[in-house]
C-alpha positions as CSV (number, residue, x, y, z in Angstrom):
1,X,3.9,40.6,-24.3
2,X,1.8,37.8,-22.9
3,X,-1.5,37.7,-21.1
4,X,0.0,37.0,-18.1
5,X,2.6,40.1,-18.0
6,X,-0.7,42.2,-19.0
7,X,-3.0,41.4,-16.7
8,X,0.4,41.7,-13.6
9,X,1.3,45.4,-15.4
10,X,-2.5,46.0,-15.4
11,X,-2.4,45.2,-11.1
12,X,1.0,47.7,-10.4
13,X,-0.7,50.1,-12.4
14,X,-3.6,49.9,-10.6
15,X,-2.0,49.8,-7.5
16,X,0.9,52.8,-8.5
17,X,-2.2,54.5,-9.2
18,X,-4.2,54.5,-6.2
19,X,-1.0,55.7,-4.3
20,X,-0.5,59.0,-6.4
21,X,-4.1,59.6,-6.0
22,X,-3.3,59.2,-2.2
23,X,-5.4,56.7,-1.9
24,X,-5.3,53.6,0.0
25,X,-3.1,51.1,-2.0
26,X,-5.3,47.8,-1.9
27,X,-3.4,44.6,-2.9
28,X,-4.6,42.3,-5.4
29,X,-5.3,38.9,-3.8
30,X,-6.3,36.1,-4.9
31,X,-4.7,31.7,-4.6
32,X,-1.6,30.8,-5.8
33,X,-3.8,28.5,-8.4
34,X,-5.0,31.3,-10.5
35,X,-2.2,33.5,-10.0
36,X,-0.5,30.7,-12.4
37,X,-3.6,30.3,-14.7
38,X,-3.3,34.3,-15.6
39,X,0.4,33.1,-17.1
40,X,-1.5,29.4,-18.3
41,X,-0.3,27.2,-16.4
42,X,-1.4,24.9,-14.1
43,X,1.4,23.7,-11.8
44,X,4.3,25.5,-10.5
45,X,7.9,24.2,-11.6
46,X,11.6,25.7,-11.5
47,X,11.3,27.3,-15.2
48,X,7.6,28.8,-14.3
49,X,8.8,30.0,-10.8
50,X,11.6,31.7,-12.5
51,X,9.7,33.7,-14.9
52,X,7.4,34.8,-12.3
53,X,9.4,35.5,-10.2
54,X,11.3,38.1,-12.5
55,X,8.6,39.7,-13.7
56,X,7.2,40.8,-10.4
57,X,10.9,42.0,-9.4
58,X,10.9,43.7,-13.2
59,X,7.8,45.6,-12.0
60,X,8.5,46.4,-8.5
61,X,6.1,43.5,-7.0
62,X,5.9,41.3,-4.5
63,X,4.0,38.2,-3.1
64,X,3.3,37.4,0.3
65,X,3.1,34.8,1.4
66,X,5.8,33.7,-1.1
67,X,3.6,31.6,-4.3
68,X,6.4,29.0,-4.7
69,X,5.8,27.7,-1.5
70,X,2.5,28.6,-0.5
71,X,-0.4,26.0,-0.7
72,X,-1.8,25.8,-4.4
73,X,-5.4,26.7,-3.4
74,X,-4.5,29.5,-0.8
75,X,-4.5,32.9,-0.7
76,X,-2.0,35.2,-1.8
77,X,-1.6,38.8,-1.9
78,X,0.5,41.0,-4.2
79,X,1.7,44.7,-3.4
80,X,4.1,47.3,-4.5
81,X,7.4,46.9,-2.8
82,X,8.3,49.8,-0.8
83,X,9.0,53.2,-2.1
84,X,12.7,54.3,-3.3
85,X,13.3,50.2,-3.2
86,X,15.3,49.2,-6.5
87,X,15.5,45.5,-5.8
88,X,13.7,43.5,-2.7
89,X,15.9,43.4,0.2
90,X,16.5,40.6,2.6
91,X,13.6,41.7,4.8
92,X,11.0,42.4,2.1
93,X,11.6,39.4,0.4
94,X,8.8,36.2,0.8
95,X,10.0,33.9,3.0
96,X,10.7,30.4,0.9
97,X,9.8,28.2,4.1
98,X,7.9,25.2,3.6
99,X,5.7,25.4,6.4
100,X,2.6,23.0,7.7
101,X,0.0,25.2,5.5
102,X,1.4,24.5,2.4
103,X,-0.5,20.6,2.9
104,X,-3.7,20.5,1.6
105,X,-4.2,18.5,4.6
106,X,-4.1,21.5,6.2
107,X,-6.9,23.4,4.5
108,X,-10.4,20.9,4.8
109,X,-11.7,23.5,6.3
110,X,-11.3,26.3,3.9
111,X,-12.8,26.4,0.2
112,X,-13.1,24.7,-2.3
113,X,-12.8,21.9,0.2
114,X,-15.9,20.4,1.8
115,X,-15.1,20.9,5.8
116,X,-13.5,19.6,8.9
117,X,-15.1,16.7,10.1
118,X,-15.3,16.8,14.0
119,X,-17.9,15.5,16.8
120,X,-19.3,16.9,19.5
121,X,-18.5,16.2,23.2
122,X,-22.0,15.3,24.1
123,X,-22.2,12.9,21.1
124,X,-22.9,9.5,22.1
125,X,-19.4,7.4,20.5
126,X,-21.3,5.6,18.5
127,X,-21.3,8.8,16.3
128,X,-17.8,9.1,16.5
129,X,-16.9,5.5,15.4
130,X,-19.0,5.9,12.7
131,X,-17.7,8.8,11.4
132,X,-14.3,7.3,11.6
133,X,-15.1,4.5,9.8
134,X,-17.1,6.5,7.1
135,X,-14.2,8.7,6.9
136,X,-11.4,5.9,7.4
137,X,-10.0,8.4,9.5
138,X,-8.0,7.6,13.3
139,X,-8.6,10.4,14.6
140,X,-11.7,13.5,14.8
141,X,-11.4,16.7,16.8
142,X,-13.8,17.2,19.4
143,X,-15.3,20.6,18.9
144,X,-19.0,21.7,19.9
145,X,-21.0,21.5,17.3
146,X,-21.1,24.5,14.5
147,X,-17.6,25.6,15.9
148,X,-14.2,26.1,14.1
149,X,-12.3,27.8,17.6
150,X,-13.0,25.8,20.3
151,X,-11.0,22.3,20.7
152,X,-12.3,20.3,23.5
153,X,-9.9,17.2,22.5
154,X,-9.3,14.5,19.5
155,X,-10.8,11.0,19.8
156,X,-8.8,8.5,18.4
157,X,-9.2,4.6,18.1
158,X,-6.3,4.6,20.5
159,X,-7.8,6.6,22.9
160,X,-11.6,4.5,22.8
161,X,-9.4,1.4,23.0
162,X,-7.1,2.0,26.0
163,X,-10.6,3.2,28.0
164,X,-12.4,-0.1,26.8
165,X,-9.7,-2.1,28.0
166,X,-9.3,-0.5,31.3
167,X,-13.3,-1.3,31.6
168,X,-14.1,2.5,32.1
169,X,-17.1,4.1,30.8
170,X,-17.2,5.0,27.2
171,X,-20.9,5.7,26.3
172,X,-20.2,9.3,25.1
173,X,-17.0,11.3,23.0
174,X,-16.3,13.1,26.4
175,X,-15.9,10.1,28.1
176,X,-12.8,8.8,25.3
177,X,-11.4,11.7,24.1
178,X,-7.7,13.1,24.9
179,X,-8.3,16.8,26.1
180,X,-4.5,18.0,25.2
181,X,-4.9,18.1,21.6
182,X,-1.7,18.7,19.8
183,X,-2.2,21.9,17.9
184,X,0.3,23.7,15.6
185,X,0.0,27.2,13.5
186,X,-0.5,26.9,10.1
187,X,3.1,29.1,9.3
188,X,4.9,26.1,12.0
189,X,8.2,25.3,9.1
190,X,7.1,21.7,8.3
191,X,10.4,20.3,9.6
192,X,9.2,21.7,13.1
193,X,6.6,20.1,12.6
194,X,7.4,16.8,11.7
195,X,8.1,15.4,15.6
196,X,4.9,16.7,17.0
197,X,2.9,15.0,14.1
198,X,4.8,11.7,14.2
199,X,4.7,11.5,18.2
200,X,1.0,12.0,18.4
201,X,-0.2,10.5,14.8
202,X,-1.9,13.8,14.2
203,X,-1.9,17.8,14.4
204,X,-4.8,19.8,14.5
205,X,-4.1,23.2,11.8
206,X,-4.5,27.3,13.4
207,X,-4.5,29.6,11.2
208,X,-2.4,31.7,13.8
209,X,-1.5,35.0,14.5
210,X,-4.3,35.5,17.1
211,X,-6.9,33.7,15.0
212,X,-7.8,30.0,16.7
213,X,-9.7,28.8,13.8
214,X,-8.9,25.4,13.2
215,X,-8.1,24.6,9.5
216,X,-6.9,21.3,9.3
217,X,-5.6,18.2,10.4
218,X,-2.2,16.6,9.5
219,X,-2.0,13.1,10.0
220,X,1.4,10.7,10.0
221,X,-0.1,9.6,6.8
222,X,-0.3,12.9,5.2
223,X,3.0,13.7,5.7
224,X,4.0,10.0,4.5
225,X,2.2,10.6,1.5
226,X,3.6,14.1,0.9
227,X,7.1,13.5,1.5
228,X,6.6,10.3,-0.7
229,X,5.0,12.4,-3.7
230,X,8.5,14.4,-3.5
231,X,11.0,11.0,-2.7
232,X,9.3,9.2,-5.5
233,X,10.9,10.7,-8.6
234,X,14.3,10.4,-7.2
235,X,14.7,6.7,-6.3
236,X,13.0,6.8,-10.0
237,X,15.8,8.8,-11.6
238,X,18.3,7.0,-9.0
239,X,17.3,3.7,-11.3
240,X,17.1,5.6,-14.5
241,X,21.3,6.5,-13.9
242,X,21.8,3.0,-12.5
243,X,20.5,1.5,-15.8
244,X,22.3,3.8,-17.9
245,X,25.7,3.2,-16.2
246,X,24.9,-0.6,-17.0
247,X,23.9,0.1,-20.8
248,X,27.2,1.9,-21.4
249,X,29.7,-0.6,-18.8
250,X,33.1,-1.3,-20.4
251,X,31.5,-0.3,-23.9
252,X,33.4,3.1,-24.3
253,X,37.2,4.5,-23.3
254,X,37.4,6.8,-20.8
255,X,38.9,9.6,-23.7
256,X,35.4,9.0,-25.2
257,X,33.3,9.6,-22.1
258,X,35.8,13.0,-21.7
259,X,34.9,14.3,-24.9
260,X,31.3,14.7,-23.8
261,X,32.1,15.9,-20.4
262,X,31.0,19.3,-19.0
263,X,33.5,21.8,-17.8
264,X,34.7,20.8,-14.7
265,X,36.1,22.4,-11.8
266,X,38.5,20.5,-8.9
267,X,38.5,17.1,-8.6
268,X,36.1,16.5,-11.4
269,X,37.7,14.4,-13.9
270,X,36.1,11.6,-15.5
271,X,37.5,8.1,-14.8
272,X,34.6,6.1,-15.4
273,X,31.1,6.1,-16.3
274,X,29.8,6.5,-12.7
275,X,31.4,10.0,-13.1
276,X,28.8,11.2,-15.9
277,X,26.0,13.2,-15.4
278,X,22.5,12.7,-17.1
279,X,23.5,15.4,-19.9
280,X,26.8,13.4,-20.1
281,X,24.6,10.2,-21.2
282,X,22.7,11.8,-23.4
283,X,25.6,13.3,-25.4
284,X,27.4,10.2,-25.1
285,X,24.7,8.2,-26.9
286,X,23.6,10.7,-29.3
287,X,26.5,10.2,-31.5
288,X,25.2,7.5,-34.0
289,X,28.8,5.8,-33.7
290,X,28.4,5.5,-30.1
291,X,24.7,4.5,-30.0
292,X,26.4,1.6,-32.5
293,X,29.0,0.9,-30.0
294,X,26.8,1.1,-26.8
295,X,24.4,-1.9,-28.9
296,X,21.3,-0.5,-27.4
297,X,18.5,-2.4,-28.6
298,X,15.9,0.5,-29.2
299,X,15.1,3.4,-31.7
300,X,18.1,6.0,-31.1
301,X,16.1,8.9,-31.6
302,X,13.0,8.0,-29.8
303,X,15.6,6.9,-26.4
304,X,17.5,10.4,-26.6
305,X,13.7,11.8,-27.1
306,X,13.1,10.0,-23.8
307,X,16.0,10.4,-21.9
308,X,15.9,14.2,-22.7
309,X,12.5,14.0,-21.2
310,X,13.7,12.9,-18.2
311,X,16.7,15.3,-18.0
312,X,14.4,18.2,-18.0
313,X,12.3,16.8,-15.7
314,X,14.8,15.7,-13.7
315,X,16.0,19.5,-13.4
316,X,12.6,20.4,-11.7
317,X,13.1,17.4,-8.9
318,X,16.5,18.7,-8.4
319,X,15.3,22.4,-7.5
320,X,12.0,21.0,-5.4
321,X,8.8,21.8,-6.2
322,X,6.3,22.0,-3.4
323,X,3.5,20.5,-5.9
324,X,5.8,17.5,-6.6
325,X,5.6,16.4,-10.1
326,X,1.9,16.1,-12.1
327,X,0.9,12.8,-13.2
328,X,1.9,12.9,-16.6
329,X,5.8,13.6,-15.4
330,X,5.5,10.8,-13.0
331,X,4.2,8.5,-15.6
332,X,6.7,9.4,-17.7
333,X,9.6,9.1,-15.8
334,X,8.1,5.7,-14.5
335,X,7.6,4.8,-18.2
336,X,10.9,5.3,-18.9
337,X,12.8,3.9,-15.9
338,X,10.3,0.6,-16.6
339,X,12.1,0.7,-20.3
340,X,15.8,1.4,-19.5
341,X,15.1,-1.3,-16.7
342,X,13.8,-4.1,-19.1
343,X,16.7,-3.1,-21.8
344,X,19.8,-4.0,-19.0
345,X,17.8,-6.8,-18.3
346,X,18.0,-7.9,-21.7
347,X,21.8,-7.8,-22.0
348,X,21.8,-9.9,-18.6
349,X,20.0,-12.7,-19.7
């Protein structure tokens, strides 16, 4: 047994204890981030969800809000499921929505991180320009000073340069700022989201569920970056396949790429090498006649090393992780689409 399923038998004890003492059953709460580092890890992926996910079924647990979705550094709690439940039903169940809190974008408000920046109404805009520029932000919520509740408006370099140009006065925040500030809770599904954001350039972040704290603010360029973070590795693995398919072209008969083929259902015969999948290429070149055949120029075992690598990653991208991949899967798989790349260029030339 490891730490991890320890210390999570340790909490339904606790809590399966507290409830025959007919006491109140607290939940154990703490952030998705060292809910993870109790198992020792350090990111969530499909494999690590998985076994998580089982052992709080196995022990009669559940998370909410649901950890594989939730943002890394916020706060989860984990109770008993309900009594005389045998597996979580439909309604108990975490919901799996992605959802506007689970960017980090959302949280600058809450710790570890340092704090919305915002400026007060009565500023002069000097202030606000400043901050902007300090910041390199577009946009800063107009809030009296000390508060976290009470919006006045956003100021935005749009907004300062449309009164400029009409020649109005602009000597303090109140005088630029756009009072109908685009505000979203922070459980809003992120594909709800997404039109509100991208028709105003921003969203401020409630926490919701009659608490008005503001928590965040979600900009076009957030959401470019995050949805980028997750887009990235395919178009990588996209060129990874594309390469392959060009290393292997007219090389092998179609009975050979069969042979490797995995059992297929319907209409999945193999005809041609666009109809492998990753595994397929792997097993096709693994076979030291074929790696002869296929005239790769590169160690055999250290490309099947690689390209196994990037299988298995690969299979994580496939079932979407909300953390996207860390930096050393990212490098890798751009290491290895740069080498695969180089090698078709080779036969080309």
């Amino acid at each position: 047994m490891g730490r991890g399923e320890r210390w999570l038998r340790g909490v339904a004890d606790r809590m399966r204890g507290e409830a025959v003492a007919g006491a109140a059953v607290m939940p154990e709460r703490l952030s998705v981030r060292d809910l993870l580092r109790q198992f020792g890890y350090e990111r969530r992926g499909r494999i690590i969800n998985r076994r998580i996910q089982n052992l709080l079924e196995k022990l009669d647990l559940q998370t909410e809000p649901d950890f594989t979705a939730a943002w890394l550094d916020g706060a989860i709690s984990i109770s008993l499921l309900a009594e005389g439940t045998d597996q979580p039903s439909v309604d108990t169940m975490p919901d799996p929505t992605l959802v506007v809190g689970s960017l980090p974008a959302a949280h600058v408000n809450e710790p570890p991180n340092d704090g919305l920046v915002s400026v007060a109404p009565d500023q002069p805009l000097l202030v606000a320009t400043t901050l902007m520029q300090l910041h390199d932000f577009s946009q800063l919520p107009v809030m009296p000073g000390g508060s976290k509740r009470d919006v006045k408006g956003v100021i935005s370099w749009q907004t300062i340069g449309v009164r400029r140009a009409l020649e109005l006065p602009s000597e303090y925040v109140r005088d630029c700022m756009d009072r109908a500030a685009e505000i979203v809770p922070i459980d809003m599904p992120l594909f709800e989201a997404i039109g509100r954001i991208a028709r105003r350039g921003y969203a401020l972040v409630q926490k919701g569920k009659g608490n008005n704290e503001i928590t965040g603010i979600v900009t076009v360029s957030d959401l470019s970056e995050h949805f980028f973070d997750l887009a990235g590795p395919f178009f990588l693995l996209g060129q990874i396949e594309g390469n392959l398919r060009l290393l292997i072209h007219g090389k092998f008969r179609v009975n050979e790429m069969q042979e490797v083929a995995d059992h297929r259902q319907g209409d999945g015969t193999i005809t041609g090498s666009a109809d492998l999948t990753f595994g397929e290429y792997c097993r096709l070149l693994e076979n030291e006649q074929r790696w002869q055949k296929a005239d790769i120029k590169a160690s055999r075992k250290e490309f099947i090393a690689h390209l196994e690598l990037a299988r298995e990653i690969r299979n994580d991208v496939m079932h979407f992780d909300p953390d996207g991949l860390s930096e050393h899967d990212l490098r890798s798989l751009l290491q290895i689409s740069q080498f695969v790349e180089l090698l078709t260029h080779a036969i080309r030339s």
